[in-house]
Residue, then its C-alpha position, 0 to 999 in steps of 0.5 A: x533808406x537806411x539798411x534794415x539792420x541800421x533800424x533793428x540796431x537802434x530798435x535793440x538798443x532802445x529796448x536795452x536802455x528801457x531795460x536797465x535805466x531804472x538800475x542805471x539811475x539807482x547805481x549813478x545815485x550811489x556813486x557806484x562807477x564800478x557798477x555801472x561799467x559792467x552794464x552793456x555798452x548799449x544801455x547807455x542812452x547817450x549811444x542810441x541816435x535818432x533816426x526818421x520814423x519812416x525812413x531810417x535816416x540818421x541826418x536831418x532829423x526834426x525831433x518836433x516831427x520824429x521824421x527827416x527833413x526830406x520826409x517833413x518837406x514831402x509830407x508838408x507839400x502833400x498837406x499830410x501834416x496839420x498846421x504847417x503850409x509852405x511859406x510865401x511872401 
């Protein structure tokens, strides 16, 4: 499990990014650099991570499923997710 400020950090920056991306586009268009140095850090979409929904972990997470691989194989093996069955052959 990742440390609760881990999950309230990237919740932050996601609200950030919802916050200024309409003024972010509008600045790129414009071609104002200037600009756009002075909005935060956090902002910038590229620096928020993906992280599983349920457990916070930052590796191995299945962007289909919005959950870490270790999740995924546990949920699967307990039927919990439609349409995936363990392979066999």
């Amino acid at each position: 499990m990742a440390k609760e400020s881990m999950k309230a950090r990237e919740r932050k920056r996601a609200k950030l990014i919802e916050k200024y991306a309409k003024k972010r586009a509008e600045l790129k268009a414009a071609g104002d650099y200037v600009g756009l140095q002075k909005l935060p850090k956090n902002s910038s979409p590229v620096r928020l991570h993906n992280r599983c929904q349920l457990t916070g972990r930052p590796r191995g997470y299945m962007r289909q499923f919005g959950i870490s691989r270790i999740c995924f194989r546990e949920m699967a093996n307990q039927g919990l997710i439609p349409g995936v069955k363990k392979a066999s052959w």
